[in-house]
Biotite code that builds the C-alpha atoms (Angstrom):
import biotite.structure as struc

atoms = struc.array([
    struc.Atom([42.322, -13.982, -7.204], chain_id="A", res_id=1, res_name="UNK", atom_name="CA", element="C"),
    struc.Atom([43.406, -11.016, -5.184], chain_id="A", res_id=2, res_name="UNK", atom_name="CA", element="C"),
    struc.Atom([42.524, -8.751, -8.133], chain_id="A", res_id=3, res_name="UNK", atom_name="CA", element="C"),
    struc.Atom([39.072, -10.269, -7.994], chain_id="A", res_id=4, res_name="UNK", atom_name="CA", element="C"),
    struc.Atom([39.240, -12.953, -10.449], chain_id="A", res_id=5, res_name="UNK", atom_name="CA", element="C"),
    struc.Atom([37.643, -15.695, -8.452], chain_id="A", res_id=6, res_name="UNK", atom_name="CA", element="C"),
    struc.Atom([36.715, -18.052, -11.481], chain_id="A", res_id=7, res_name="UNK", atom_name="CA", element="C"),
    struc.Atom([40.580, -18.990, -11.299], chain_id="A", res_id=8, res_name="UNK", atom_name="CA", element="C"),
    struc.Atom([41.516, -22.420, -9.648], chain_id="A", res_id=9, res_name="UNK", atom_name="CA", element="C"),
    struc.Atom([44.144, -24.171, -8.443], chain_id="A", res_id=10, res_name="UNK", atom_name="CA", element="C"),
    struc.Atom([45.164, -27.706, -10.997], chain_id="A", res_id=11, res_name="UNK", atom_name="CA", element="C"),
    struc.Atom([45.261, -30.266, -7.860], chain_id="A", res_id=12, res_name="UNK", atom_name="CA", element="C"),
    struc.Atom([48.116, -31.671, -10.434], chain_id="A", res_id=13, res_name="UNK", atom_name="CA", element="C"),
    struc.Atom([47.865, -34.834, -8.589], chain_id="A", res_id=14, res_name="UNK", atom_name="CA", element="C"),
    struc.Atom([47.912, -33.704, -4.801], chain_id="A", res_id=15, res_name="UNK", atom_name="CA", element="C"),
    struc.Atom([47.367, -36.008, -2.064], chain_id="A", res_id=16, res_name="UNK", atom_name="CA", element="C"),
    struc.Atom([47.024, -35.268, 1.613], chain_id="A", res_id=17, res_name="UNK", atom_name="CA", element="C"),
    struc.Atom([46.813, -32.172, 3.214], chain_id="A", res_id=18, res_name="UNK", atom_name="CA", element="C"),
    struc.Atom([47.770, -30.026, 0.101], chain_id="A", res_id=19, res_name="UNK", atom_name="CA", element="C"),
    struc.Atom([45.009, -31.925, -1.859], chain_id="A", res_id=20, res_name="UNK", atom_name="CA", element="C"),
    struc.Atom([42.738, -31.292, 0.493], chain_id="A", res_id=21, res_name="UNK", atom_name="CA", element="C"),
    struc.Atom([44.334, -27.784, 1.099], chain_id="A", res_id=22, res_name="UNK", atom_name="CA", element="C"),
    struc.Atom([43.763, -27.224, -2.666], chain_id="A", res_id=23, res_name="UNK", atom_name="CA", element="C"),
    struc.Atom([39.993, -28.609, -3.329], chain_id="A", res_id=24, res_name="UNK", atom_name="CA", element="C"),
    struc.Atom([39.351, -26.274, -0.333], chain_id="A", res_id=25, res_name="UNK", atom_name="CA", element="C"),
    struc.Atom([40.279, -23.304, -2.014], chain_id="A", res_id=26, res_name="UNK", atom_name="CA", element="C"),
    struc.Atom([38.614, -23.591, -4.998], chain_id="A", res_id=27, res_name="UNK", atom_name="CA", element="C"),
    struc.Atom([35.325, -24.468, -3.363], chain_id="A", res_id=28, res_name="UNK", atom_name="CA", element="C"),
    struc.Atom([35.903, -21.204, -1.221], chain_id="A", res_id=29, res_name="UNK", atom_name="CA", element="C"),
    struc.Atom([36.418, -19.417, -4.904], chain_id="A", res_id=30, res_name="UNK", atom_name="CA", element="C"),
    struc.Atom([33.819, -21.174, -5.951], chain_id="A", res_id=31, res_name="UNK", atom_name="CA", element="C"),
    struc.Atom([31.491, -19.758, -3.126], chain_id="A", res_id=32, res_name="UNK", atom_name="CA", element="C"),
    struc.Atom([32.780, -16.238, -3.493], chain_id="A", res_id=33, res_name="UNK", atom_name="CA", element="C"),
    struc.Atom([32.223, -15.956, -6.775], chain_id="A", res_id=34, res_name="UNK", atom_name="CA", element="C"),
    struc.Atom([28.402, -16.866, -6.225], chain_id="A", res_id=35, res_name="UNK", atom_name="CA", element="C"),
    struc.Atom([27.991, -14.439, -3.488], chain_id="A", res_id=36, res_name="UNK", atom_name="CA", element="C"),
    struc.Atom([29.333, -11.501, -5.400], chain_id="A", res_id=37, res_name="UNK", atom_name="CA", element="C"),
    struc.Atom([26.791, -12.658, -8.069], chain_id="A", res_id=38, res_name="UNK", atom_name="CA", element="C"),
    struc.Atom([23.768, -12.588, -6.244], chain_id="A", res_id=39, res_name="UNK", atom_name="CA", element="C"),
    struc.Atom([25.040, -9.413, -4.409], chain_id="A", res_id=40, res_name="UNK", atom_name="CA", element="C"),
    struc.Atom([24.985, -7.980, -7.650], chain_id="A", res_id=41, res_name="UNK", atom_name="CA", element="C"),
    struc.Atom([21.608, -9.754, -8.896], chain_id="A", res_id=42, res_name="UNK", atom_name="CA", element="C"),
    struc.Atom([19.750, -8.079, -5.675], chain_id="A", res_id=43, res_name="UNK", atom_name="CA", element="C"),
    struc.Atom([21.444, -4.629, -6.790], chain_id="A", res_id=44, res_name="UNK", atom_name="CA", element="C"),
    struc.Atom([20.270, -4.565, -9.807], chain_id="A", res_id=45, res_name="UNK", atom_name="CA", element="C"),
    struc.Atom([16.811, -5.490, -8.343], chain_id="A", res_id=46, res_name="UNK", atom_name="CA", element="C"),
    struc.Atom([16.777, -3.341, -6.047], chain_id="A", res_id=47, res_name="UNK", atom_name="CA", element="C"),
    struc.Atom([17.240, -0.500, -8.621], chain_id="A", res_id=48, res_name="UNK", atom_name="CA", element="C"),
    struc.Atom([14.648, -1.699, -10.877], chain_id="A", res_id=49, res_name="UNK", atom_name="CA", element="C"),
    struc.Atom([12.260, -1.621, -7.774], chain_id="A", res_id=50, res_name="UNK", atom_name="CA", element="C"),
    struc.Atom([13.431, 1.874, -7.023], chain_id="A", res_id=51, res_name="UNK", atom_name="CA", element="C"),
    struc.Atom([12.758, 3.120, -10.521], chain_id="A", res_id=52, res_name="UNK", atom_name="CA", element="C"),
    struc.Atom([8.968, 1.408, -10.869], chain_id="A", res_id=53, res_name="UNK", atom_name="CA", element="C"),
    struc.Atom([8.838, 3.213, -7.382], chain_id="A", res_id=54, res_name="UNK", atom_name="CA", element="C"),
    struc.Atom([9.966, 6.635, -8.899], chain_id="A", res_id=55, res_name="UNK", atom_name="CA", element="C"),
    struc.Atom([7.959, 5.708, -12.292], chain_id="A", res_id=56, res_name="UNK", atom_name="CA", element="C"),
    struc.Atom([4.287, 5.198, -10.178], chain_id="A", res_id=57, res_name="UNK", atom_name="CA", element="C"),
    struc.Atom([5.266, 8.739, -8.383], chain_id="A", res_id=58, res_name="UNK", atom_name="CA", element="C"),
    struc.Atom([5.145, 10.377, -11.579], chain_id="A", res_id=59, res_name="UNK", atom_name="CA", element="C"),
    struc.Atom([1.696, 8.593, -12.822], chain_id="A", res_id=60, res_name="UNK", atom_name="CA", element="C"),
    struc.Atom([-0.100, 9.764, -9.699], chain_id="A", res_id=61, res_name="UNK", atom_name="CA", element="C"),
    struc.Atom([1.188, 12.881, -10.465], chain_id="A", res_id=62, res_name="UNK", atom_name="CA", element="C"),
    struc.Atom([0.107, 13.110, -14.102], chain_id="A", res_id=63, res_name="UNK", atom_name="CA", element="C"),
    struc.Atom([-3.440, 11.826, -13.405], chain_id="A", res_id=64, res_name="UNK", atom_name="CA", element="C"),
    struc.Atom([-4.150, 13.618, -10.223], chain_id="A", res_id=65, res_name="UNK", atom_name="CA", element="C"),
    struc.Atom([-3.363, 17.197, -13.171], chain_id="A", res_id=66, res_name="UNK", atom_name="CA", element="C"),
    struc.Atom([-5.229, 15.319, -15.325], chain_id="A", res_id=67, res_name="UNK", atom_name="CA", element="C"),
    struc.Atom([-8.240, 15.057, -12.762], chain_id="A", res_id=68, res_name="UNK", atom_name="CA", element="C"),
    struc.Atom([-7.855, 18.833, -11.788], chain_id="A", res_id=69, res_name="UNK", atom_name="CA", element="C"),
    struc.Atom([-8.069, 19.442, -16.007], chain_id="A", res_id=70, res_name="UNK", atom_name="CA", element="C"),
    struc.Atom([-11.250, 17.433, -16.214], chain_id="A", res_id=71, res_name="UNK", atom_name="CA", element="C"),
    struc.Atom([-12.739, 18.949, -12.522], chain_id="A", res_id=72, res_name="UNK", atom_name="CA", element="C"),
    struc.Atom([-12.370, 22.415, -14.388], chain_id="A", res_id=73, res_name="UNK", atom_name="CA", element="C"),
    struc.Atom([-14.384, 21.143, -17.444], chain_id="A", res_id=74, res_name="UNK", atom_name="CA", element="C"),
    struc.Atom([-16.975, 20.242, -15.002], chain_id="A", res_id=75, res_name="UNK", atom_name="CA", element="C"),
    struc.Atom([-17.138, 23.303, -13.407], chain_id="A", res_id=76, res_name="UNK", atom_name="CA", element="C"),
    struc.Atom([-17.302, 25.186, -16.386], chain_id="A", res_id=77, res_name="UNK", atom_name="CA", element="C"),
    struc.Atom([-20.317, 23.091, -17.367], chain_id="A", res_id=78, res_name="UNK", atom_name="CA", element="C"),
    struc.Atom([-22.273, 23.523, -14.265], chain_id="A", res_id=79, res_name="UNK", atom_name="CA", element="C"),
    struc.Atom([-22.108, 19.798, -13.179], chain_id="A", res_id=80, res_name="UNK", atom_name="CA", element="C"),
    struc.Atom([-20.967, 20.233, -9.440], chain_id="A", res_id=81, res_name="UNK", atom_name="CA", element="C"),
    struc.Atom([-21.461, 16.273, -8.910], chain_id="A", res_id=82, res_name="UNK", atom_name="CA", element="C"),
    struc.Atom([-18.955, 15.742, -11.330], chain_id="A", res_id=83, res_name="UNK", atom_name="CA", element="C"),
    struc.Atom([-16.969, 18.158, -9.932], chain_id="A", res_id=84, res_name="UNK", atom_name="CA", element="C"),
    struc.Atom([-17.190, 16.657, -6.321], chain_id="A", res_id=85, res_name="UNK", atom_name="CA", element="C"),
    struc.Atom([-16.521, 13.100, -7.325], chain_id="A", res_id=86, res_name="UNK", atom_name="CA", element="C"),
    struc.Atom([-13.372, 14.611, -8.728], chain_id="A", res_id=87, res_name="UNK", atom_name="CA", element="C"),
    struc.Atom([-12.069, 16.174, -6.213], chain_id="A", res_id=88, res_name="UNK", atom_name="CA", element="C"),
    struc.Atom([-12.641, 13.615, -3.858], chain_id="A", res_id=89, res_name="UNK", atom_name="CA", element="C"),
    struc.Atom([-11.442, 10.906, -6.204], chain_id="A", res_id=90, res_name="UNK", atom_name="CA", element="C"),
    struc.Atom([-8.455, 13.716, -6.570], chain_id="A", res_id=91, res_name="UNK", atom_name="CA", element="C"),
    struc.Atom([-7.646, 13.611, -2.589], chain_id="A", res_id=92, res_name="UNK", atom_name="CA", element="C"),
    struc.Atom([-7.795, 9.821, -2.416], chain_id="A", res_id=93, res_name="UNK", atom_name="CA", element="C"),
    struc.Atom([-5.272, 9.648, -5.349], chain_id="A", res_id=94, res_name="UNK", atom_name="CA", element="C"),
    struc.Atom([-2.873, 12.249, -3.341], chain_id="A", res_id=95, res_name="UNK", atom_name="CA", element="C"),
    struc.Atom([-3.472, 10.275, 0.013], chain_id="A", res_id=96, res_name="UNK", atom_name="CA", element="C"),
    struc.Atom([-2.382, 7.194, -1.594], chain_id="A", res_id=97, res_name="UNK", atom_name="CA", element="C"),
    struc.Atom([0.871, 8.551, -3.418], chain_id="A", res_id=98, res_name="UNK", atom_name="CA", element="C"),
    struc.Atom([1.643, 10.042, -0.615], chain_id="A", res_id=99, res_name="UNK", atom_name="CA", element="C"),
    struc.Atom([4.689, 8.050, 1.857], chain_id="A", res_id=100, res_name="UNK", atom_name="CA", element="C"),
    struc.Atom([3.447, 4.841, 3.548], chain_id="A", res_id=101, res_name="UNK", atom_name="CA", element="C"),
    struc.Atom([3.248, 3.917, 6.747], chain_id="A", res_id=102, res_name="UNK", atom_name="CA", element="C"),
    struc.Atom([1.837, 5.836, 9.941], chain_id="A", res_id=103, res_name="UNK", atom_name="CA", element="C"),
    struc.Atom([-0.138, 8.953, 8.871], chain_id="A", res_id=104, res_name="UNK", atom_name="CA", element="C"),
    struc.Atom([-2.535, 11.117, 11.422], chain_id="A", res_id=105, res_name="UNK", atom_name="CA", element="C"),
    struc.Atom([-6.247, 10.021, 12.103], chain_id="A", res_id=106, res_name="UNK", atom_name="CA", element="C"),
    struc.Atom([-7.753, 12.814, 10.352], chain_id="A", res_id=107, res_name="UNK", atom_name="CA", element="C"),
    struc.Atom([-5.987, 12.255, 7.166], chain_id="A", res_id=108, res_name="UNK", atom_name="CA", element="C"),
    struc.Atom([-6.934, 8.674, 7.562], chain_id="A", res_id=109, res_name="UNK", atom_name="CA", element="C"),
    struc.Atom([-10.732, 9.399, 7.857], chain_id="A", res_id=110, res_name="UNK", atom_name="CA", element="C"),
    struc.Atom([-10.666, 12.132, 5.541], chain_id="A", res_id=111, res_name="UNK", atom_name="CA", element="C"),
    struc.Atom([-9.735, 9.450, 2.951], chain_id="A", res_id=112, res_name="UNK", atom_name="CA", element="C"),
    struc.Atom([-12.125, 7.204, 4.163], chain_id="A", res_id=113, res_name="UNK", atom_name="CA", element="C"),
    struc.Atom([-15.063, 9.620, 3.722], chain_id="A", res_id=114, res_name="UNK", atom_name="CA", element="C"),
    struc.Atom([-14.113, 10.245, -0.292], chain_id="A", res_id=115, res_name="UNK", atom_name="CA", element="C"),
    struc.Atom([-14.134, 6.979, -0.501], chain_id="A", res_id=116, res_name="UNK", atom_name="CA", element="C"),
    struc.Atom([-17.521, 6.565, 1.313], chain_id="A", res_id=117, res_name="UNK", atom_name="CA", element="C"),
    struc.Atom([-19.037, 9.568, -0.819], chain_id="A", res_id=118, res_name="UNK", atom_name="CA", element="C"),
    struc.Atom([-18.048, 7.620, -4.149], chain_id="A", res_id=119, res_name="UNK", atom_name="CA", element="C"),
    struc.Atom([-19.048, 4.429, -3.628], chain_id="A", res_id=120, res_name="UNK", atom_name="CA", element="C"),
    struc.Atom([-22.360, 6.288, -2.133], chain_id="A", res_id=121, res_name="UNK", atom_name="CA", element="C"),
    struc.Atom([-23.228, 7.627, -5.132], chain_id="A", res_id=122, res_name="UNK", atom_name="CA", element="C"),
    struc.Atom([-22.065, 4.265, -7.171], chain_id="A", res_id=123, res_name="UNK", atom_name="CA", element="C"),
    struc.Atom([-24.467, 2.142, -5.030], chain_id="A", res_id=124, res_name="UNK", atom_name="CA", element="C"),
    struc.Atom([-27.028, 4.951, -4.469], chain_id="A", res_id=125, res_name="UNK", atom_name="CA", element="C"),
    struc.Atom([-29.655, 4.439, -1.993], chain_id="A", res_id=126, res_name="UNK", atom_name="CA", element="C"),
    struc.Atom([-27.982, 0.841, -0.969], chain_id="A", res_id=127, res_name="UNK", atom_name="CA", element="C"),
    struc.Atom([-26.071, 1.967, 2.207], chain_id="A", res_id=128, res_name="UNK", atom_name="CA", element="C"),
    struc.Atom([-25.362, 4.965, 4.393], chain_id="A", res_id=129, res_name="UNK", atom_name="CA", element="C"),
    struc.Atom([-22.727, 5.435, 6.968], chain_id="A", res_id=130, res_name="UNK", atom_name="CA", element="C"),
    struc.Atom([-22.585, 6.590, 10.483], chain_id="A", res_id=131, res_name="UNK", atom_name="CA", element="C"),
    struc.Atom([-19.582, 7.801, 11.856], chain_id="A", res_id=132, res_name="UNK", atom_name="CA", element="C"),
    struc.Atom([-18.751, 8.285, 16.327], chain_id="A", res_id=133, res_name="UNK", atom_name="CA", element="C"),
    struc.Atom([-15.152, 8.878, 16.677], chain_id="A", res_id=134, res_name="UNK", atom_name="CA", element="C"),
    struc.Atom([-13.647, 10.273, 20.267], chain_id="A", res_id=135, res_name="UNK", atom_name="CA", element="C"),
    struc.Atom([-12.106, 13.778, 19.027], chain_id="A", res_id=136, res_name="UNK", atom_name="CA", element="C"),
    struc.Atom([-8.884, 12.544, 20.704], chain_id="A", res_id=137, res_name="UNK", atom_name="CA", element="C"),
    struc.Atom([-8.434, 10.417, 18.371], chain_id="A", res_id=138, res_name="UNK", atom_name="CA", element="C"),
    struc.Atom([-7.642, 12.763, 15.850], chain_id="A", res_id=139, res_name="UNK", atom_name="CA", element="C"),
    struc.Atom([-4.530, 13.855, 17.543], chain_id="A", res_id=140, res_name="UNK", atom_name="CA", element="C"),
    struc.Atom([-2.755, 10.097, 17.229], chain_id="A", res_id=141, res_name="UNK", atom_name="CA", element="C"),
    struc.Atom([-1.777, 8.308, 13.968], chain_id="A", res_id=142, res_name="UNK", atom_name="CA", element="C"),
    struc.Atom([-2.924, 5.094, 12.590], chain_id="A", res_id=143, res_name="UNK", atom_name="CA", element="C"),
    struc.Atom([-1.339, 2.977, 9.334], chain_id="A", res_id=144, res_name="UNK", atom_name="CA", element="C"),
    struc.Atom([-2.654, 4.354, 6.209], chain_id="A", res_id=145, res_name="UNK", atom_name="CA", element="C"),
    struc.Atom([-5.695, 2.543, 5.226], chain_id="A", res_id=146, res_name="UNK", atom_name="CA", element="C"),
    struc.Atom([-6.375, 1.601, 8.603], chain_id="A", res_id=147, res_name="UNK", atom_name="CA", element="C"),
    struc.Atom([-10.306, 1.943, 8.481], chain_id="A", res_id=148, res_name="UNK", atom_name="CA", element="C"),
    struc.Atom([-10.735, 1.481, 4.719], chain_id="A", res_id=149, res_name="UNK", atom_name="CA", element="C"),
    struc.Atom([-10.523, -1.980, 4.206], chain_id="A", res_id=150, res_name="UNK", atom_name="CA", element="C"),
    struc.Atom([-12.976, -3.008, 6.869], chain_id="A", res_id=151, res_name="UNK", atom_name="CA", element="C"),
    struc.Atom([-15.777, -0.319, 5.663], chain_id="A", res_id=152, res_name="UNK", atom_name="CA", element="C"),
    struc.Atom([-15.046, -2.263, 1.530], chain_id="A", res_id=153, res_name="UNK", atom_name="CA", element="C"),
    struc.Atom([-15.151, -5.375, 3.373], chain_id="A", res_id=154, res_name="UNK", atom_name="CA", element="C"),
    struc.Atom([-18.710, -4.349, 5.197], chain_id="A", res_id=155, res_name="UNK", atom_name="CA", element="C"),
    struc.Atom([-19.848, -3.441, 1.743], chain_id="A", res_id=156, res_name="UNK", atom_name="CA", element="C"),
    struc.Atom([-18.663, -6.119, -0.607], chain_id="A", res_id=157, res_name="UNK", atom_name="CA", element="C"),
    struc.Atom([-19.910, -8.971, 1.818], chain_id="A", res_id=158, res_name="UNK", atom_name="CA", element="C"),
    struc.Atom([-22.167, -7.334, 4.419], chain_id="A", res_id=159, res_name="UNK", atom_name="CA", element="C"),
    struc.Atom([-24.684, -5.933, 2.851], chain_id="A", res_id=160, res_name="UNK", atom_name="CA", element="C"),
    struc.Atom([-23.826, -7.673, -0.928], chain_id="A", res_id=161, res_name="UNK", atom_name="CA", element="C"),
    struc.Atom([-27.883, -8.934, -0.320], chain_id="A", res_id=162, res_name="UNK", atom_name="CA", element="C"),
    struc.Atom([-29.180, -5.227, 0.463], chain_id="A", res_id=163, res_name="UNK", atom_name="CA", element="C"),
    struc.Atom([-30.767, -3.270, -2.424], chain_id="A", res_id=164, res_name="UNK", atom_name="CA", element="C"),
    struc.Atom([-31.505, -0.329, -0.046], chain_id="A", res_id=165, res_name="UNK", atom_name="CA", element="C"),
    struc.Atom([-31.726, 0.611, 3.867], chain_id="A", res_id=166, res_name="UNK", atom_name="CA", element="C"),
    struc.Atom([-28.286, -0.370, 4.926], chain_id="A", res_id=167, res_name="UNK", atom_name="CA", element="C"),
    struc.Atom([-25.875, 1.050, 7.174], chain_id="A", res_id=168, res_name="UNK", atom_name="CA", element="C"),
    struc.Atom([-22.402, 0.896, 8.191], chain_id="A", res_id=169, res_name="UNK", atom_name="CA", element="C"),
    struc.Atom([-21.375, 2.287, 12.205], chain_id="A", res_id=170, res_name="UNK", atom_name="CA", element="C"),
    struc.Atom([-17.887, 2.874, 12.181], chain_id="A", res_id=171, res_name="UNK", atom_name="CA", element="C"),
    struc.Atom([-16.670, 4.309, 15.624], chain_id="A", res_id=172, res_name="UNK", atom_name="CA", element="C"),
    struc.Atom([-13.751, 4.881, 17.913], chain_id="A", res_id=173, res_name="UNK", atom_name="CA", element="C"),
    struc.Atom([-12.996, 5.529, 21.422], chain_id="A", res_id=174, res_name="UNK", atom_name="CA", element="C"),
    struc.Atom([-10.217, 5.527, 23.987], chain_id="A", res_id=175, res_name="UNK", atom_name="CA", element="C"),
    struc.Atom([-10.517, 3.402, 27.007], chain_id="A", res_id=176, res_name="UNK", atom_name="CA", element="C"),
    struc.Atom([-7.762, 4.678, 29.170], chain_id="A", res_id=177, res_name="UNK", atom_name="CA", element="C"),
    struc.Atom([-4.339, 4.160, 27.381], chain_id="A", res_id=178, res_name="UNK", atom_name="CA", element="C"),
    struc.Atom([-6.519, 1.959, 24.113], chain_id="A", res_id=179, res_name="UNK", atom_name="CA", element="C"),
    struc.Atom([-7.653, 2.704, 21.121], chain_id="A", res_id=180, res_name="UNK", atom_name="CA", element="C"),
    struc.Atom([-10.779, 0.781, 20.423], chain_id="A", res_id=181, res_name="UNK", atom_name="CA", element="C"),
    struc.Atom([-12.148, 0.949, 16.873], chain_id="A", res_id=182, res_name="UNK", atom_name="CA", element="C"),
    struc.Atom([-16.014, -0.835, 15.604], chain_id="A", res_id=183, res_name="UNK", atom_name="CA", element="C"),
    struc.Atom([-17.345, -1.301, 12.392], chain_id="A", res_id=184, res_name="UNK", atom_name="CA", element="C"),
    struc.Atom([-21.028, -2.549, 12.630], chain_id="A", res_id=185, res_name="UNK", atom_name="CA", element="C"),
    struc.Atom([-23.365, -3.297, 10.026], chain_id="A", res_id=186, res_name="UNK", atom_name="CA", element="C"),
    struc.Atom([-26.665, -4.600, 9.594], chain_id="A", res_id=187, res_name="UNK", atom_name="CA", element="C"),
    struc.Atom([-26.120, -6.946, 6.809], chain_id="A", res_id=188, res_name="UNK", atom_name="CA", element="C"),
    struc.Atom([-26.142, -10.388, 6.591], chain_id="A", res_id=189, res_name="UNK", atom_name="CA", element="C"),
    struc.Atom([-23.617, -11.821, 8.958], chain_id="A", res_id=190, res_name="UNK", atom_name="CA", element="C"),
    struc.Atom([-21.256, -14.294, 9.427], chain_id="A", res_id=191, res_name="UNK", atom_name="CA", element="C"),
    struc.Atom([-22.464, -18.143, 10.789], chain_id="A", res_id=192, res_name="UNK", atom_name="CA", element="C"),
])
């Protein structure tokens, strides 16, 4: 067993008493040890397959955010600078989101906020509009990534689902001495 081959046990070979006891002991110890170095290794080998579906949706971004930039230039060279917009928006979002996670600065934040805005402006066109007050201190702090994001989708998807045109989403910030305070308003339905 000191060479590590912990599926070996003792034959109790009829022992009583303390060296029975002694003996069962020992192989339920082996017994354990064996299973820990298992699923030690079982959450290795886990860990690396999460690390390589980590490296292998780094490369994807990659590839389509070139293969947006191919397709942006096709669009320019067609004249069709809508096409090219949406692409170069949809383009930055794509780059926000590969980017690392966590904590990133306000700007970058709201910068992907506003491509998002713009395309699902032009997907619902005419439905909704958006109205943005932030403090320009703000933009010197950092937020989580997709910190406003979610609540502006959420405003859209169940807010104003019953608006075919007219409707508007506030979204502002402010800082009330050492707070951040963030509102999104809009002039949907409601909640009961």
């Amino acid at each position: 067993m000191g060479e590590g081959h912990f599926g070996t046990m003792i034959e109790p070979a009829g022992s009583r008493g303390e060296a029975g006891i002694l003996i069962h002991k020992f192989n339920q110890m082996n017994e354990k040890i064996e299973l820990l170095i298992k699923e030690n290794y079982e959450v290795h080998i886990k860990e690396m397959e999460a690390e390589l579906r980590a490296l292998n949706f780094q490369f994807n971004p990659h590839f389509l955010y070139n293969s947006l930039n191919i397709i942006n230039y096709l669009a320019i060279e067609n004249k069709q600078p809508l096409i090219s917009s949406m692409l170069v928006e949809l383009s930055e979002m794509l780059e926000y989101t590969a980017g690392r996670p966590g904590e990133v600065r306000f700007s970058e934040d709201v910068k992907y906020l506003e491509n998002y805005v713009s395309i699902m402006m032009r997907r619902f066109e005419g439905k909704f509009q958006v109205e943005y007050s932030f403090d320009p201190r703000l933009y010197e702090g950092t937020v989580p990534k997709f910190f406003l994001q979610p609540f502006i989708e959420n405003a859209l998807i169940h807010g104003l689902e019953d608006v075919e045109e007219g409707g508007v989403i506030s979204v502002s910030g402010r800082i009330e001495g050492n707070v951040r305070r963030f509102c999104i308003e809009d002039n949907g339905k409601g909640m009961p």
